[in-house]
Phi, psi and omega in degrees: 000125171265122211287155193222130152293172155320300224281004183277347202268333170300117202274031182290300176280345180297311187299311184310309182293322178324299220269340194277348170298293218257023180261329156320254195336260174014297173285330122004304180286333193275349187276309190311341167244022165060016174242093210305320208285322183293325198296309196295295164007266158304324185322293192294315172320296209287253207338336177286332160292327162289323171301294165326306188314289185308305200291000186278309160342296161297013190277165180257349193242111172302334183294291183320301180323278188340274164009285210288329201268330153321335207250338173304312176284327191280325174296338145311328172274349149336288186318313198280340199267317179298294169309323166280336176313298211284336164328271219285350162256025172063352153009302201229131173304187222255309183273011173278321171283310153331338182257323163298304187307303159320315191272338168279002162259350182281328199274316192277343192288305188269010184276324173290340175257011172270342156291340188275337181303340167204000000 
């Protein structure tokens, strides 16, 4: 039988694990232009929404979740202030960001109402 956490089942975290892929691809492009520092950047920022997710999940206290699902959120806006930075030094296409940017506000939209569920 194979162990499955809470937070695997959260369409919160899927989406966050969705967006921390293709924030990877990115960094991945950005090491390739040797600029290591944007790449560890996005790196840590994408992980940190999934991360957060999970570890608020184990908390035994909805107040601690929240915290933790707080922090989920602010690292989507990280993501997106990192993305327009690299957009506006042409890095990333325009509509490559667009799309990113929709799913980290599709992402903060549901964290605020998956906080209201309890």
């Amino acid at each position: 039988m194979k162990s499955k956490f809470r937070f695997q089942d959260l369409e919160i975290w899927k989406l966050a694990i969705e967006i921390a892929d293709e924030l990877f691809d990115i960094a991945d492009e950005l090491e390739k232009k040797h600029l290591f520092r944007f790449a560890e950047q996005l790196r840590g920022a994408g992980m940190s929404m999934s991360n957060n997710i999970a570890e608020g999940s184990g908390s035994e206290w909805k107040k601690e979740f929240k915290n933790f699902l707080n922090i989920a959120r602010r690292s989507a806006f990280e993501n997106a202030n990192i993305l327009i930075i690299l957009n506006g030094r042409k890095l990333i296409e325009d509509d490559r960001v667009e799309k990113l940017l929709d799913k980290l506000d599709k992402k903060c939209r549901m964290i605020t109402n998956f906080k209201k569920s309890f």
